[in-house]
Structures are given as C-alpha cells and as structure tokens.
C-alpha positions in Angstrom: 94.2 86.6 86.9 96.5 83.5 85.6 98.2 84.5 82.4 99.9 83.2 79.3 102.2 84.6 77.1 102.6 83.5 73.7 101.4 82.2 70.1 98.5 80.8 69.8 99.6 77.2 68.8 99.3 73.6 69.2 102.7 73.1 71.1 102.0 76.0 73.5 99.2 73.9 74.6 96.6 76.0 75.6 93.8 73.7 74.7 94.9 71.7 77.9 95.4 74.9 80.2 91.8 75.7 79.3 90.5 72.9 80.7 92.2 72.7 83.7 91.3 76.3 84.2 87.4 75.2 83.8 88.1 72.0 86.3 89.4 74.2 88.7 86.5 77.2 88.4 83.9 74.3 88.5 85.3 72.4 91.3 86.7 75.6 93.0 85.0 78.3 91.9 88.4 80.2 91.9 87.8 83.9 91.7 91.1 84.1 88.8 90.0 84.7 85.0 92.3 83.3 83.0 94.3 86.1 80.4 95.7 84.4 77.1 98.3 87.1 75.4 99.1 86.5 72.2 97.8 85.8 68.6 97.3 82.5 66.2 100.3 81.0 64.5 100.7 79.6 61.3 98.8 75.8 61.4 97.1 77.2 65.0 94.6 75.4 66.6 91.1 75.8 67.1 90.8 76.9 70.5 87.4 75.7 72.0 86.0 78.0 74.9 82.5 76.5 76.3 80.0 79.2 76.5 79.7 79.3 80.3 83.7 80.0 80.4 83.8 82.6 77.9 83.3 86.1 80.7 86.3 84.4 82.5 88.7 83.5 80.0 90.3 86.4 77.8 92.4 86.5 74.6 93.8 89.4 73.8 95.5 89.1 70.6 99.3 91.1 70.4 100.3 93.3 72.8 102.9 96.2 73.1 105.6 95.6 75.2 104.7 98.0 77.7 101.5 96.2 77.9 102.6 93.4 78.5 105.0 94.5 81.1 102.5 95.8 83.1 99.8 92.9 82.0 102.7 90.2 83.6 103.2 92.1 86.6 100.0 92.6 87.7 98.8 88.5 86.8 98.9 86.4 90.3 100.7 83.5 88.1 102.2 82.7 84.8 100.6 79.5 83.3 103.3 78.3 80.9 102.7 74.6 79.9 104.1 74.1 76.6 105.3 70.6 75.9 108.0 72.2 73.8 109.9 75.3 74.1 113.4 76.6 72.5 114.0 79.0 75.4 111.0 79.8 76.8 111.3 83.9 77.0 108.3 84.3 79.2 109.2 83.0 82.4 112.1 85.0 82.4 110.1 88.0 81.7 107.7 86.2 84.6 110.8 85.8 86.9 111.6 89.8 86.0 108.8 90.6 87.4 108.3 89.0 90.2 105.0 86.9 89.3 105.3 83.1 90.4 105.2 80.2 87.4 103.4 77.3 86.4 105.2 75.4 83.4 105.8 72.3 81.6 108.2 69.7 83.0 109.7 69.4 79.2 112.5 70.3 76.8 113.5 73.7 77.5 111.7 74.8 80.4 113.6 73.0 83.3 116.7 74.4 82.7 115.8 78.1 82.1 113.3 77.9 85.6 115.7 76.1 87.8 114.1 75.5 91.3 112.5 78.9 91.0 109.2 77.5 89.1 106.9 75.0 90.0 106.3 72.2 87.2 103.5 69.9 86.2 103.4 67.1 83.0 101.5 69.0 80.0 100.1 65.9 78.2 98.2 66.0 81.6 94.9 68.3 82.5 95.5 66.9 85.8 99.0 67.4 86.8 97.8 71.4 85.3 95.4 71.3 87.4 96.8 70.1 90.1 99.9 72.2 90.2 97.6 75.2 89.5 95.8 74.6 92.5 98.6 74.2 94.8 100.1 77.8 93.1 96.9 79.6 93.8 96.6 78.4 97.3 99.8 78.2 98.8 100.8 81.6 99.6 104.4 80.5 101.3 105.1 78.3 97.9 104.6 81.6 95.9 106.7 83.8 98.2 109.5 81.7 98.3 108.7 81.2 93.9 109.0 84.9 93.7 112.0 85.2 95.5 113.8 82.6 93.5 112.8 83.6 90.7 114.1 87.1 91.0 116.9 86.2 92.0 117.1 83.4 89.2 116.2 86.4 86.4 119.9 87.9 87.2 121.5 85.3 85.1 119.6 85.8 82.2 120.5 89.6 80.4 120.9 91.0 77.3 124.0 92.5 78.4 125.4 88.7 79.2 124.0 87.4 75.9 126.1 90.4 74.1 129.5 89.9 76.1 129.5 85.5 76.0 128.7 86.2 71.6 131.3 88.9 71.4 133.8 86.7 73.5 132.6 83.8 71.1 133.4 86.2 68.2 136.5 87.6 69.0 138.0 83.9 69.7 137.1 82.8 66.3 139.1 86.3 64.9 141.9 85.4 66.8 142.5 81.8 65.3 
C-alpha cells in the first residue's frame, strides 16, 4: 500500500493525492490501496472518495505510535504532498524506516528530504501521478531512495534537537 501520514486538512492536500491514486488504478490497474493515517482538523475538508475507489482507499483515523511504526514500515511508499509543511515529521519517520518518499516540491519539504526523496508539484494531479508512477515502478530508484534516506534520517534526532537547544541555552546564560 502507499501511505500518508497526517491531519486530515486542506494544506496536506489529500484531495489531489486521491485522484492521482484513482488515475493511476484506472490507467494501471496498480495492485497498491492507498492507507490515509490520520484524523480531520479544525476547518478540514470534505474528502470525496468515488464509490468504485472506496475498497482500495483507507482512512484510518489516529493511530498509536506503535501502529504507526509498524503501519510505515510495512507501506511500499510514503505519499507526502502537502503544498505546505513547517517540518514535515513524516518523512523522517519514512526515512527511519526505510520506506521510499513521494512529496511536495514546496516550503519545508526540500530541505528536510534532501536528494533522498523523490518530488513532484502538488497543485498538480499530474506531476503526483507521474512521480507516483515512476516510485512504484522503478525498483533501482527506490533502492537507492531507501538507502539515502536512511542514511539522511541520521541527522535528524531528538538527542541533536536536545544538545543544539541546550547549547543555545547555555549561551544566552552566559551573556
């Protein structure tokens, strides 16, 4: 399955992801169901699922983290195409874990993935679909995405985020 993590809202753009996901089962018929993790935030979306996509496309609401530790590692991608992001937690959580990423070319997203995620425009079902496509089908692209992004997760730790804020800390105490 292709997965998502995250609210259920407008900027997370999962309308969009939907229907490239139904282009590409139509045009492909691509064995993948497509898992949407999370629940509706505050001014959400309606999200519209036509009837004849609704046994392959899955929300299920919250999960524990557990759950979703096993739910990311077992998904053949990450579909992450929000058109904007502060951070942009799961594909770092998708680099963790070894599963290959689709996400949005914008704000955020570039700078956390590096080279180790493959990027498409998310004002466009197209560019979603296309990129999806080529993530799906290209086995060597999502080797060598996995093996970046492994090694690309190492720079992002709690135990990082803790020294660089204590350093921060103890440099304003000392002034």
């Amino acid at each position: 399955y292709i997965v998502f993590v995250g609210a259920i809202h407008k900027r997370k753009n999962v309308q969009r992801l939907i229907e490239a996901y139904k282009n590409l089962k139509e045009e492909e018929n691509i064995p993948h169901h497509l898992l949407l993790v999370g629940e509706p935030m505050w001014n959400s979306e309606t999200i519209e699922v036509e009837e004849e996509m609704k046994s392959f496309i899955h929300f299920t609401g919250h999960v524990s983290l557990e759950k979703l530790a096993e739910v990311m590692g077992s998904a053949t991608c990450l579909a992450f195409v929000s058109y904007f992001e502060g951070f942009g937690i799961p594909l770092v959580e998708a680099m963790q874990s070894g599963v290959p990423i689709l996400a949005g070319n914008k704000t955020s997203l570039p700078e956390i993935g590096g080279d180790a995620v493959l990027y498409c425009d998310p004002f466009s079902v197209e560019s979603i679909q296309n990129q999806l496509r080529l993530l799906l089908n290209d086995e060597k692209l999502r080797e060598s995405l996995i093996e970046k992004g492994l090694e690309r997760a190492k720079d992002f730790s709690w135990d990082y985020t803790a020294r660089d804020l204590w350093k921060a800390i103890s440099k304003i105490i000392d002034n």
